[in-house]
C-alpha positions as semicolon CSV with decimal commas, in nm:
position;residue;x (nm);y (nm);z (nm)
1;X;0,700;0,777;0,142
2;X;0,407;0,549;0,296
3;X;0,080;0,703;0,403
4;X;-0,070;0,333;0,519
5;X;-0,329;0,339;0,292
6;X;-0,371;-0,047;0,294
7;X;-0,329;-0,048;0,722
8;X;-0,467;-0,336;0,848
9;X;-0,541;-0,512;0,531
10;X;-0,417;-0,879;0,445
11;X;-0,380;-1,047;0,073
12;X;-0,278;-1,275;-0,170
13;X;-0,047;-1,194;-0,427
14;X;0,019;-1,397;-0,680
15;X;0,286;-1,421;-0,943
16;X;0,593;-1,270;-0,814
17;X;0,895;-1,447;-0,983
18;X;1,210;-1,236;-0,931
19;X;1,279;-0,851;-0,925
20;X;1,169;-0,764;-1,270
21;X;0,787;-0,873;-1,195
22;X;0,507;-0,594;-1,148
23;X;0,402;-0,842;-0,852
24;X;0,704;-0,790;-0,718
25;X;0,687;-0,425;-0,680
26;X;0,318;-0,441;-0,584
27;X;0,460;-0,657;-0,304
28;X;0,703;-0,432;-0,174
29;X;0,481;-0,149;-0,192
30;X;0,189;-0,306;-0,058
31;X;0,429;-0,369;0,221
32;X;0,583;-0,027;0,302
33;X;0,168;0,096;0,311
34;X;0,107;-0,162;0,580
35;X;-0,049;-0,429;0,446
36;X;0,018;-0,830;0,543
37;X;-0,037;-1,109;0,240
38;X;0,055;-1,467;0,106
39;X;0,321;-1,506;-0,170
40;X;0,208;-1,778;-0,446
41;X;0,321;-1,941;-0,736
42;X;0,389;-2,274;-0,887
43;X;0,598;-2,502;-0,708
44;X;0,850;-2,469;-0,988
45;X;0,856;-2,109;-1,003
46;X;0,968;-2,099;-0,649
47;X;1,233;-2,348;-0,758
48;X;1,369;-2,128;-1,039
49;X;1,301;-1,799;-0,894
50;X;1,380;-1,613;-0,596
51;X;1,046;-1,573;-0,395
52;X;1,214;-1,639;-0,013
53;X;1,420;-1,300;-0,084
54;X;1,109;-1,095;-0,153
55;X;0,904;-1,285;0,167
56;X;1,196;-1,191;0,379
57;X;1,208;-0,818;0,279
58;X;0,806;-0,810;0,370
59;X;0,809;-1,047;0,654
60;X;0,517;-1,290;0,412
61;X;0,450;-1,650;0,410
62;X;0,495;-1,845;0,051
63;X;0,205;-2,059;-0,014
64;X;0,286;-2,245;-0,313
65;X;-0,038;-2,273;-0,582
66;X;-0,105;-2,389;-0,916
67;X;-0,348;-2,116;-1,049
68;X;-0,508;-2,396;-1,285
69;X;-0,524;-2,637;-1,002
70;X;-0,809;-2,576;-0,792
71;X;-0,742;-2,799;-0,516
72;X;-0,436;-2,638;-0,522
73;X;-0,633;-2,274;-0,502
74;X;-0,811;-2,453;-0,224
75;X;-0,557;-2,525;-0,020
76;X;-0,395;-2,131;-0,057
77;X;-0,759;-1,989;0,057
78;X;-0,778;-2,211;0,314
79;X;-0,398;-2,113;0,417
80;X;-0,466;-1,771;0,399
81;X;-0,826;-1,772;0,633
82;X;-0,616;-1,940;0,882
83;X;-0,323;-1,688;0,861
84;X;-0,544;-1,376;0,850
85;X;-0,903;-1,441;0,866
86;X;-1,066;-1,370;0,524
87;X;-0,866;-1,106;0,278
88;X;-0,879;-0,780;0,170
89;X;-0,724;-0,750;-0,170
90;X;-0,580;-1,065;-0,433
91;X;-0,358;-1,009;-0,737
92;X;-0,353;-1,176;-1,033
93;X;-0,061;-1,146;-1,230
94;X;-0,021;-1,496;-1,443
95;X;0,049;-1,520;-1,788
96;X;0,227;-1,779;-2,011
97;X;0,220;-1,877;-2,371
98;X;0,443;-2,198;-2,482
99;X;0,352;-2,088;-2,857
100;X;0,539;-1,742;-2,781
101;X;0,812;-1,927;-2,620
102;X;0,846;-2,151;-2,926
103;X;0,791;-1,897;-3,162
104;X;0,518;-1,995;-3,322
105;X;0,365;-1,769;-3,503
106;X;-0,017;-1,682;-3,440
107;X;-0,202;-1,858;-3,819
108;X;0,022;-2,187;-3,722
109;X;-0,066;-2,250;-3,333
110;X;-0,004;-2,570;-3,142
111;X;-0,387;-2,601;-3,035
112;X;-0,280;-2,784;-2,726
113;X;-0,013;-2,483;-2,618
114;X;-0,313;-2,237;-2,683
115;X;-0,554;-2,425;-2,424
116;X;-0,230;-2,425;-2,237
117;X;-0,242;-2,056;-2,242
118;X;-0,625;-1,944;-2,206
119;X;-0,612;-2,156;-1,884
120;X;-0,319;-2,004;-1,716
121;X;-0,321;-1,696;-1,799
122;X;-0,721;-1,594;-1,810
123;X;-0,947;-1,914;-1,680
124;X;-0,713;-1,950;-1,348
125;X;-0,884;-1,586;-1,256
126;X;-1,221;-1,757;-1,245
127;X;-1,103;-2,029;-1,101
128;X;-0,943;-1,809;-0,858
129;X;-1,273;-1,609;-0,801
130;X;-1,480;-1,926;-0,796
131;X;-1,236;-2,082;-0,519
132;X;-1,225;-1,722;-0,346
133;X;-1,649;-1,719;-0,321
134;X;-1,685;-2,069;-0,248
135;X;-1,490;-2,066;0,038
136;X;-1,584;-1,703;0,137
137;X;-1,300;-1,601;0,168
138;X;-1,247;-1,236;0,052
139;X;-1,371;-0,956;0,294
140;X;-1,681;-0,706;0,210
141;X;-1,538;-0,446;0,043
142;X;-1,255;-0,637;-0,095
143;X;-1,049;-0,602;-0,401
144;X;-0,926;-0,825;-0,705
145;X;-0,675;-0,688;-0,980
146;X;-0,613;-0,858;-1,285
147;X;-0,333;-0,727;-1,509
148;X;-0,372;-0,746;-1,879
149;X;-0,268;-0,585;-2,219
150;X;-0,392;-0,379;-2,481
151;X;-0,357;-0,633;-2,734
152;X;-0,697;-0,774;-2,613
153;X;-0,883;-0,475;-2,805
154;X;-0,604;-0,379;-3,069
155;X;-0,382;-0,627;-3,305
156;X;0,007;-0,690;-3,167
157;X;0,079;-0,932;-3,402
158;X;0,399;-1,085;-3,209
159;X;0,115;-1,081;-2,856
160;X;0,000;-1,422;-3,057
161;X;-0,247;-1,609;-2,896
162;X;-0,232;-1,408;-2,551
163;X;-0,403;-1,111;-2,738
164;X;-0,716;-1,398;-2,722
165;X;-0,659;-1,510;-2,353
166;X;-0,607;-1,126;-2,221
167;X;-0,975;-1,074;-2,371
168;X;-1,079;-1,343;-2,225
169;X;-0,920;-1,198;-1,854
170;X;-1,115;-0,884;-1,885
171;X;-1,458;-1,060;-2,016
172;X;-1,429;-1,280;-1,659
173;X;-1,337;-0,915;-1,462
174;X;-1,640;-0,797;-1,619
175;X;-1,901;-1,108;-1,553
176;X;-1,737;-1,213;-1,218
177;X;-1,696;-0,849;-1,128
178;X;-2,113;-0,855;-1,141
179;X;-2,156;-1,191;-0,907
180;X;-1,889;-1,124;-0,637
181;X;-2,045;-0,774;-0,613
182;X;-2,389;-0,833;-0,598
183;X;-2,317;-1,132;-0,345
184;X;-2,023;-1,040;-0,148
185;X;-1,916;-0,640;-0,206
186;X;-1,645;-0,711;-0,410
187;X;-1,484;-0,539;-0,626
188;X;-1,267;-0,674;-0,951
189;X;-1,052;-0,433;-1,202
190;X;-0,814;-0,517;-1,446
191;X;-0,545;-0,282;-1,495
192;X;-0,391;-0,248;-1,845
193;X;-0,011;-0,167;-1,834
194;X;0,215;0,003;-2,060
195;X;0,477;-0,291;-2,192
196;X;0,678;-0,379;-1,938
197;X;1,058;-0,487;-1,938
198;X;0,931;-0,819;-1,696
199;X;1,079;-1,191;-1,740
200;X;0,708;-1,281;-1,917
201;X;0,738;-0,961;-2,140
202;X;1,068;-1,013;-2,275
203;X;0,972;-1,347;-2,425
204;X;0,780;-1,182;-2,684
205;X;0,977;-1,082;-3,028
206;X;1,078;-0,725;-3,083
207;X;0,969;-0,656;-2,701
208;X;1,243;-0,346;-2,672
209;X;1,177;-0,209;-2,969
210;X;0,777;-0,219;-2,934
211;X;0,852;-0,049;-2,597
212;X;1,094;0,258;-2,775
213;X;0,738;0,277;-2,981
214;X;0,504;0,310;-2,708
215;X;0,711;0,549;-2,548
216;X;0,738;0,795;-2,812
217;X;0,331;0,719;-2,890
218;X;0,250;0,812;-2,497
219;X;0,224;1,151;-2,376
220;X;0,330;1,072;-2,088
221;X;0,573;0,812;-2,167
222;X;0,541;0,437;-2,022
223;X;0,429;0,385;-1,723
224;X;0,679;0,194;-1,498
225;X;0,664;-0,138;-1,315
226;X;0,661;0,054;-0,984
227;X;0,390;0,317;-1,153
228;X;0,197;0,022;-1,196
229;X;0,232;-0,122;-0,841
230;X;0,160;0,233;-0,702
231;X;-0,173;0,249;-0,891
232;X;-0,276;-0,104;-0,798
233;X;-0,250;0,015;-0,445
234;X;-0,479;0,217;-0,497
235;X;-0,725;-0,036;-0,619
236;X;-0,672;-0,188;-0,334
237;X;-0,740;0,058;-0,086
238;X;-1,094;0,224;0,034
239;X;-1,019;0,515;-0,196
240;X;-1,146;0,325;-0,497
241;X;-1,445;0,109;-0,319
242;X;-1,692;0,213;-0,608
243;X;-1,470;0,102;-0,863
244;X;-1,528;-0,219;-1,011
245;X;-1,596;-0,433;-1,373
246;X;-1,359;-0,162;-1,516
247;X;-1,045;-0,207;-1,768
248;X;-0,841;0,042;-1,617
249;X;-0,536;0,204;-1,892
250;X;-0,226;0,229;-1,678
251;X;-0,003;0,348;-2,049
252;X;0,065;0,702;-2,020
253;X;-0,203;0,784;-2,268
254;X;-0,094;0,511;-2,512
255;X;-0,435;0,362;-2,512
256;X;-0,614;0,705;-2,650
257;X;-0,378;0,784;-2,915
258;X;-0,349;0,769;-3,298
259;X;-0,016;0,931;-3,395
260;X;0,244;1,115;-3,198
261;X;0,456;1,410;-3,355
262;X;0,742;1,175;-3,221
263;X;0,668;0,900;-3,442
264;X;0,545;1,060;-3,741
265;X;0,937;1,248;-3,670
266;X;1,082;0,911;-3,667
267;X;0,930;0,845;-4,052
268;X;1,066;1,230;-4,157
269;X;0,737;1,360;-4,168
270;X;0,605;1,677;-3,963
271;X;0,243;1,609;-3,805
């Protein structure tokens, strides 16, 4: 049921491939609470995916951007100031590692792939912010979300090198978070979610089972793809305006735990 909580408010939301993406579901809920936003991704996303279905449902314009490009993120801000004026909330949802997709494992990298990766999935959010500032083009008040992992504080060791660009994410959430707020009254967060059954996610090896685990290690289980868009609502709306430079844990309680009677079950053994 909608209460409107984002009324009024216009955004960018970026990374929505097909059903299965938390961008996706921040989309359509962002939508049912009112709000009006640009769809982006890269040009070949929208090839391979199915982006027009998703702008349909929520009446939105596709914009297509490369988050590494910035003349690219340029030409999106400027899109969107025309469209709406300046914005209320962006999303970043980007991530990508060629190493993980080629199964390399994390002591025999392709250096180039792992350049490949810190700039997609954690420099294109300062290049994102940098565009956004430059061309002032987030409202006072506004709000960014990042969304991130875990594995940035703790060891996954099939996460490879995105454990390093996720750290990097929430290191740029933190610094940027400063600038745009001192400047401009923005607010930026980074939310990290529970694993995820998401096109991105499944790429990495033993991806179901690690989720079984985190399940059984959360008191409150995982925390859904629309759980996820729910709470980034939030983030975006006036309820949370004081909230910023924070790594939020969106995991059911995963983050805080050491052992659950559940697992220790699994191994025969009675907490």
């Amino acid at each position: 049921m909608s209460n409107n909580i984002l009324s009024g408010k216009t955004g960018i939301i970026f990374g929505a491939l097909d059903e299965k993406s938390i961008a996706w579901k921040v989309a359509l809920k962002a939508h049912e609470e009112g709000a009006k936003f640009i769809l982006t991704n890269t040009a070949l996303a929208l090839r391979l995916g199915s982006l027009n279905k998703l702008a349909e449902e929520t009446s939105s314009k596709i914009v297509p951007a490369d988050v590494t490009v910035v003349v690219e993120l340029e030409n999106l801000f400027t899109a969107a100031k025309e469209e709406f004026g300046k914005v209320d909330f962006v999303l970043h949802s980007v991530g990508m590692s060629m190493n993980i997709r080629k199964n390399n494992p994390f002591t025999a990298l392709n250096y180039d792939f792992m350049m490949k990766t810190l700039d997609i999935s954690a420099v294109s959010l300062h290049k994102v912010l940098q565009t956004a500032l430059k061309l002032d083009a987030i409202a006072q008040g506004g709000s960014v979300v990042a969304l991130t992992y875990i594995a940035a504080q703790k060891v996954f060791p099939d996460y490879s090198e995105m454990s390093q660009a996720k750290a990097l994410l929430e290191s740029i959430v933190r610094s940027f978070g400063y600038h745009y707020g001192t400047t401009k009254g923005v607010r930026i967060n980074s939310v990290s979610q529970s694993p995820t059954v998401t096109t991105a996610g499944s790429g990495v090896s033993g991806f179901d089972a690690f989720i079984d685990y985190a399940e059984k290690m959360s008191p409150l289980g995982n925390a859904t793809a629309e759980d996820c868009a729910n709470y980034c609502i939030s983030l975006f709306s006036d309820y949370t305006k004081m909230v910023t430079m924070q790594n939020l844990y969106h995991d059911g309680g995963f983050s805080m735990m050491g052992v659950s009677e559940q697992v220790m079950q699994k191994f025969g053994t009675q907490v």
